[in-house]
C-alpha positions in Angstrom: 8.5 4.8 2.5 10.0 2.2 0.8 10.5 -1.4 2.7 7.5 -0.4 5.5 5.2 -2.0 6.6 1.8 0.0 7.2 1.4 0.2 11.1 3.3 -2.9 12.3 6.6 -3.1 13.9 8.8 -5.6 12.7 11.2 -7.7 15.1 14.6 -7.3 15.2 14.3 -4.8 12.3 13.5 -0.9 13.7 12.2 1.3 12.1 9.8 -0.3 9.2 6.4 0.7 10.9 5.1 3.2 7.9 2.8 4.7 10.8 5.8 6.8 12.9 7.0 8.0 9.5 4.2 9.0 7.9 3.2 12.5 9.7 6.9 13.3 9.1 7.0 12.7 5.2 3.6 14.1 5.2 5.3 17.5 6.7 8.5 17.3 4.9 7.1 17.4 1.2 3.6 19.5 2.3 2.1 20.8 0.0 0.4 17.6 -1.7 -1.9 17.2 -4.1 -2.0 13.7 -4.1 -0.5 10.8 -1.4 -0.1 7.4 -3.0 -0.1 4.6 -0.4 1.7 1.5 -1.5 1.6 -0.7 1.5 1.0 -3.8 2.9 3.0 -6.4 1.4 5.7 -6.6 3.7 2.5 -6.7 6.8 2.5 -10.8 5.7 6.0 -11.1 7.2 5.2 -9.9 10.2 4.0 -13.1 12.8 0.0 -12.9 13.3 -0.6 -10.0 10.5 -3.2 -11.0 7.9 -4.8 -9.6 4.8 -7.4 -8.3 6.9 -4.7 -6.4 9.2 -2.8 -4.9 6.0 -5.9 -3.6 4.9 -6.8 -2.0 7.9 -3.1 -0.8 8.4 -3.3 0.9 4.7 -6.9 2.4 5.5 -5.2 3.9 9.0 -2.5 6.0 6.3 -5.2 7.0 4.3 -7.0 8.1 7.0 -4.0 10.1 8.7 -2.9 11.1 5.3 -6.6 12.9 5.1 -6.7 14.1 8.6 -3.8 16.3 7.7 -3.2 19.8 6.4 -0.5 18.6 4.2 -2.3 19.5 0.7 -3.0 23.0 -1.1 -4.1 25.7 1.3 -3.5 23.8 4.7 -6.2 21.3 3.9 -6.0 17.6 3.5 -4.8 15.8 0.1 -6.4 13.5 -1.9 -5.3 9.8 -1.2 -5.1 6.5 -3.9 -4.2 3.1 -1.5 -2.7 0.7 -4.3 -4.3 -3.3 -3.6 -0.8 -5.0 -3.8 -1.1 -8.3 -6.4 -1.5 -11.8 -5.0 1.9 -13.4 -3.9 3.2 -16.2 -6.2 5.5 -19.0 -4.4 8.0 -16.8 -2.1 11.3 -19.8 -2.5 13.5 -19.0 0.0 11.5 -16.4 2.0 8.3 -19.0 2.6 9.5 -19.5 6.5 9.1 -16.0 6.7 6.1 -15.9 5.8 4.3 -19.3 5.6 0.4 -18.0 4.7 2.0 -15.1 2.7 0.7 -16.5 -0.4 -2.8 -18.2 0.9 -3.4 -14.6 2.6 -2.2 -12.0 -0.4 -5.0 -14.1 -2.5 -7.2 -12.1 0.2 -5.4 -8.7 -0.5 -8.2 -7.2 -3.1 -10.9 -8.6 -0.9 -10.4 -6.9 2.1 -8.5 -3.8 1.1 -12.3 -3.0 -0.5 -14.1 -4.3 2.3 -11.8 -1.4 4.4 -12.2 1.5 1.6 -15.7 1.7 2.5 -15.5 1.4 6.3 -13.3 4.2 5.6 -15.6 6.1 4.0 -14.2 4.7 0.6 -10.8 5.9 0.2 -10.2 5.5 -3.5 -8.4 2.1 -4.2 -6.2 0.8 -7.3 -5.7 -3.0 -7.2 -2.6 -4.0 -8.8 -3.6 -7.4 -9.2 -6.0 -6.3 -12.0 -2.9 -5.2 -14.3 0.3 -7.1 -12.7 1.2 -10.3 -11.3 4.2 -10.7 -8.7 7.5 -11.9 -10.3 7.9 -15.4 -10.2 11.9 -15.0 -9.0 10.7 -14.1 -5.5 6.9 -14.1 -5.2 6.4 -10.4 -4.2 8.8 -8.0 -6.2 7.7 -6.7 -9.4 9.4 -7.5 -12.9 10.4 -4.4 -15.2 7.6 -4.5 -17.4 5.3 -4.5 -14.5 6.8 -1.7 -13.5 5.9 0.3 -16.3 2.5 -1.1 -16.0 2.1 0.1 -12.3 3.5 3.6 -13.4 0.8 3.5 -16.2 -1.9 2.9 -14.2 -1.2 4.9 -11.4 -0.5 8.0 -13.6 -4.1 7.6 -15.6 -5.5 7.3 -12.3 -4.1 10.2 -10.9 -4.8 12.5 -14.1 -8.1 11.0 -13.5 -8.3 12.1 -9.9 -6.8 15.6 -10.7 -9.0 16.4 -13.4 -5.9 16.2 -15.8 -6.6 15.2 -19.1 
């Protein structure tokens, strides 16, 4: 669910609030072994939403996501939230956002403070492999990308008992 944010809606832009989508794309591509949630940047462009708020926005999809019967045999899938990395100067987009950068510093903080009052939902934090590109402050260079695929695939063989 590509340019969402986890549970907000966003003015003047319908249809980014990853929570009315995410039962859908849950039944559209059931069965799952495995839900990756990569959420909560955009949540820091949103007026009033916090670190604190995207965390608890992410935790909400996980907990739907494990609620569901949309993995093998009508049970739930497993779920991996992905921290997203600390913000670096956001240029052009900093009205948009004016405490994006001070708050994404909080990202890894709360996003583990929310795993366990989840009932620790397993997290990867992207900050620990990546850092945001410095062209726009929140995108992702190439390279990174192959990082974050990296990491995300050895976590999941992990979680799958895959060697």
């Amino acid at each position: 669910m590509n340019g969402r944010t986890t549970v907000f809606d966003v003015p003047f832009e319908a249809g980014r609030n990853g929570l009315e989508h995410l039962p859908v794309s849950l039944q559209t591509h059931a069965p799952l072994d495995v839900v990756v949630i990569s959420l909560g940047t955009n949540d820091l462009f949103v007026p009033g939403v916090n670190a604190f708020h995207a965390a608890h926005g992410a935790m909400k999809l996980a907990e739907v996501t494990i609620a569901s019967d949309c993995g093998p045999d009508d049970g739930p899938p497993q779920v991996l939230v992905l921290v997203p990395p600390p913000f670096l100067p956001l240029g052009m987009w900093e009205a948009d956002a004016p405490r994006g950068v001070d708050e994404s510093q909080r990202f890894a903080e709360h996003f583990a403070a929310m795993s366990v009052e989840y009932g620790d939902v397993p997290l990867l934090d992207l900050g620990a492999h990546i850092t945001s590109s410095p062209v726009d402050g929140i995108h992702f260079e190439s390279d990174d990308h192959t990082v974050i695929g990296q990491v995300v695939a050895e976590r999941l063989r992990g979680m799958l008992g895959r060697a």
